[in-house]
Backbone as numpy.savetxt, mean C-alpha at the origin, in Angstrom:
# Nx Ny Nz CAx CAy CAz Cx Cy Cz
8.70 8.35 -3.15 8.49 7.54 -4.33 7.40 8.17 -5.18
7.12 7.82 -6.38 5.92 8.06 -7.05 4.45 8.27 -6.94
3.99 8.35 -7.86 2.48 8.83 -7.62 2.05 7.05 -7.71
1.64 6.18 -9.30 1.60 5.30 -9.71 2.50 4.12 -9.59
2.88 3.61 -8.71 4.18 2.25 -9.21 3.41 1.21 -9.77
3.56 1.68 -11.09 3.48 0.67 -12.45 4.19 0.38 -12.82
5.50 0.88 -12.80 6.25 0.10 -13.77 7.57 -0.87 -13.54
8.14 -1.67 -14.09 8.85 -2.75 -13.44 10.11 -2.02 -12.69
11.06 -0.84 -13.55 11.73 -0.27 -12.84 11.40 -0.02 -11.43
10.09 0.31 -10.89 9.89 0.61 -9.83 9.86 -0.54 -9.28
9.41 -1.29 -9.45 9.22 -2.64 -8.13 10.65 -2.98 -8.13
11.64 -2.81 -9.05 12.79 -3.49 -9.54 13.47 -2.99 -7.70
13.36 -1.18 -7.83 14.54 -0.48 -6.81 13.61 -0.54 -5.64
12.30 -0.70 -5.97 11.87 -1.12 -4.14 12.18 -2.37 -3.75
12.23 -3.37 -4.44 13.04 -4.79 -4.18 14.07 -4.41 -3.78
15.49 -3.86 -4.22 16.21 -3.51 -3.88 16.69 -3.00 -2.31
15.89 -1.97 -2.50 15.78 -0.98 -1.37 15.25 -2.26 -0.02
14.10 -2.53 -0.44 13.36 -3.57 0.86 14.72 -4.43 1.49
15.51 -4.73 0.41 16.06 -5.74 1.20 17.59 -5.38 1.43
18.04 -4.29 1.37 18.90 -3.52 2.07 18.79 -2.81 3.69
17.17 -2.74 3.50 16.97 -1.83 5.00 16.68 -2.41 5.77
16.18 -4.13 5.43 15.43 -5.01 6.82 15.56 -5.95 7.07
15.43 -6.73 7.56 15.58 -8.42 8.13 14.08 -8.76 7.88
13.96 -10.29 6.92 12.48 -10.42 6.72 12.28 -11.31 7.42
11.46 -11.78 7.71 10.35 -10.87 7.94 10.04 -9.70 8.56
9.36 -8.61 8.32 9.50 -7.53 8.53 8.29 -6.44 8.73
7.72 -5.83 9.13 7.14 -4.73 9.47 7.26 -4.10 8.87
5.98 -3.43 7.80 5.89 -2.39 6.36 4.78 -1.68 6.57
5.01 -0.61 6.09 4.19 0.32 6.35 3.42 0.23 4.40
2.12 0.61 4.36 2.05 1.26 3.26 1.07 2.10 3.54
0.97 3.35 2.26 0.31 4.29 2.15 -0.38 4.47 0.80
-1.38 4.71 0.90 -2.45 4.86 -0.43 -3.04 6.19 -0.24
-3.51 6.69 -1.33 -4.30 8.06 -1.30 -5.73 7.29 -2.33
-6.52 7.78 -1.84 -7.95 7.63 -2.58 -8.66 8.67 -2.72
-9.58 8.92 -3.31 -10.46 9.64 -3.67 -11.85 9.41 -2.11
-12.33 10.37 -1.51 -12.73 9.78 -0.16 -14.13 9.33 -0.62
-14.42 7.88 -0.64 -15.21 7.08 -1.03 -15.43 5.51 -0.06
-16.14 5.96 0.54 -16.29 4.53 1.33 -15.70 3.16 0.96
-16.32 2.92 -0.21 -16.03 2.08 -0.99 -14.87 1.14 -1.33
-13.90 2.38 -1.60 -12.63 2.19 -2.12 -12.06 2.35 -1.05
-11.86 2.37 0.00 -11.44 2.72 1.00 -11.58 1.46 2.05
-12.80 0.10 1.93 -13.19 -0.71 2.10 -12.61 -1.72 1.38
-12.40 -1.70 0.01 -11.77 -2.22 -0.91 -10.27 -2.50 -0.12
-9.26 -1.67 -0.07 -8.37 -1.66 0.14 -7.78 -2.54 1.40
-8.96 -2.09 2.91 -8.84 -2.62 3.94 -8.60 -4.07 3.85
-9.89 -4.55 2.47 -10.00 -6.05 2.46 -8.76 -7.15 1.46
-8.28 -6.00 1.09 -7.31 -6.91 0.36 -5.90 -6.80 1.52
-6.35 -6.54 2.49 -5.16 -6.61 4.10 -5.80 -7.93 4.63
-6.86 -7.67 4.64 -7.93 -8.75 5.99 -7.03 -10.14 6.07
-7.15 -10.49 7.14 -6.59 -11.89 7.38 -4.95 -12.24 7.57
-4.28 -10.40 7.57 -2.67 -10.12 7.46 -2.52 -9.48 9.23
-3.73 -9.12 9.55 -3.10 -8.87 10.92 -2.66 -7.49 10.86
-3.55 -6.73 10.09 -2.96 -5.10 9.68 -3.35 -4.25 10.58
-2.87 -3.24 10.83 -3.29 -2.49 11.62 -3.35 -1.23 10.49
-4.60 -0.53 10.34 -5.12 0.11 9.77 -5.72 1.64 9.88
-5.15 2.33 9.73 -5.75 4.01 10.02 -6.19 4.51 8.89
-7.04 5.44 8.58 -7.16 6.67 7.56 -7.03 7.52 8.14
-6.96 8.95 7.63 -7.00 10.37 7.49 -7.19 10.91 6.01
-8.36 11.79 6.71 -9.28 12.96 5.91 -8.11 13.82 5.43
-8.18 13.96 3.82 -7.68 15.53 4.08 -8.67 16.97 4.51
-7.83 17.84 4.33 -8.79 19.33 5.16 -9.74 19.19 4.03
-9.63 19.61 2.64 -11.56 19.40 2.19 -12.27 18.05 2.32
-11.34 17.15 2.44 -12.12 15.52 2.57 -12.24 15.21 1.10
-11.81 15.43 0.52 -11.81 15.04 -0.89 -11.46 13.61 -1.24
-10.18 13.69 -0.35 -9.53 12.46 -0.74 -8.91 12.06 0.92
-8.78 10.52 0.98 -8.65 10.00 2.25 -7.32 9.12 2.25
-6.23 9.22 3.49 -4.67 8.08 3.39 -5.07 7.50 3.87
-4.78 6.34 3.74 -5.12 5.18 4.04 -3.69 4.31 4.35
-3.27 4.58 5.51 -2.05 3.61 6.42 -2.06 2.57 6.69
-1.52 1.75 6.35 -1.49 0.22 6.79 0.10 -0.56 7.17
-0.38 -0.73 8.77 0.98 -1.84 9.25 0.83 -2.52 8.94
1.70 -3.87 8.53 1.31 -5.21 8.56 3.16 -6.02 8.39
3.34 -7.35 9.14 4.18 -8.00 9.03 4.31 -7.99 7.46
5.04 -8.35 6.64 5.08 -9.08 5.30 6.25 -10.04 5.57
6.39 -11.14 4.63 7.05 -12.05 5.05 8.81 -11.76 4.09
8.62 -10.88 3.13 9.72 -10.56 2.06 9.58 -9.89 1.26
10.28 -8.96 0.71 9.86 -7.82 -0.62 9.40 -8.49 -1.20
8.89 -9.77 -1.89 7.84 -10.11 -2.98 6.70 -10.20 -2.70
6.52 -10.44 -1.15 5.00 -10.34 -0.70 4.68 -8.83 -0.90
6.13 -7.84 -0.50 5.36 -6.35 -0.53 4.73 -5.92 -1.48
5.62 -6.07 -2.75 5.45 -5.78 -3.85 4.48 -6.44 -4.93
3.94 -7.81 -4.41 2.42 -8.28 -4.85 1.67 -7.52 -4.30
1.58 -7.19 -3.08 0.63 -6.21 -2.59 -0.03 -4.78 -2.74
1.31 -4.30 -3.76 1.25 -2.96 -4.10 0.49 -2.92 -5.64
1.21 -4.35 -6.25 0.50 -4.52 -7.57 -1.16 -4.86 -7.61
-1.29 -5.77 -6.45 -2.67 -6.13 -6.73 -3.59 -4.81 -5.92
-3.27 -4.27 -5.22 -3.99 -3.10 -4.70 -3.98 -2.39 -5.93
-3.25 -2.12 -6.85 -3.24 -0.94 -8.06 -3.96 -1.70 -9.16
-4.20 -2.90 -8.92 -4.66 -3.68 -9.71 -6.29 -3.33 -9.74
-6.78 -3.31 -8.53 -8.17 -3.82 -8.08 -8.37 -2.68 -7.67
-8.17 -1.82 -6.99 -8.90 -0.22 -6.59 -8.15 1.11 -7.85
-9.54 1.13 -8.49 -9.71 2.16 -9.37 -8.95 3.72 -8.95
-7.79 4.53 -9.57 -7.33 5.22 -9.06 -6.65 5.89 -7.63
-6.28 4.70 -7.25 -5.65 4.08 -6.07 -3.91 4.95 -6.41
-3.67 6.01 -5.62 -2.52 6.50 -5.56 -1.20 5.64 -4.27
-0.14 5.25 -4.88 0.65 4.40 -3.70 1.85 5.32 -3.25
2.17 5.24 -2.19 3.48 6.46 -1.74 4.47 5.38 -1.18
């Protein structure tokens, strides 16, 4: 997928897609790229908190920038896809895969 999902086309065919491949409730993965900053990287964790996420990063080789993996149940592609908006919403240059 994209660098940015901003735009409605995109949430349109990940709606799509979500609910062709799974039975919801469902087990989603997402992935973010950040700039490696504590901060934002903290940011992100907390807009999971209270979902029961299971949460990894990885450094890249200069450490520049940090992925940021997150399991978590969601209950239906509209929960996913609030999630992707308000994360792009609220963390400043927040890349979504």
């Amino acid at each position: 997928m994209g660098t940015a999902p901003n735009s409605e086309e995109f949430y349109k065919k990940l709606k799509a897609q979500l609910q062709d491949t799974a039975m919801w409730p469902s087990e989603y993965l997402y992935k973010f790229i950040v700039i490696s900053d504590t901060a934002k990287i903290k940011q992100i964790e907390n807009l999971f908190n209270n979902l029961g996420a299971v949460i990894s990063t990885t450094e890249s080789k200069n450490g520049k920038y940090t992925s940021v993996s997150i399991n978590v149940r969601m209950k239906n592609p509209d929960a996913v896809i609030t999630k992707y908006k308000e994360v792009a919403e609220k963390v400043e240059g927040v890349i979504s895969l």
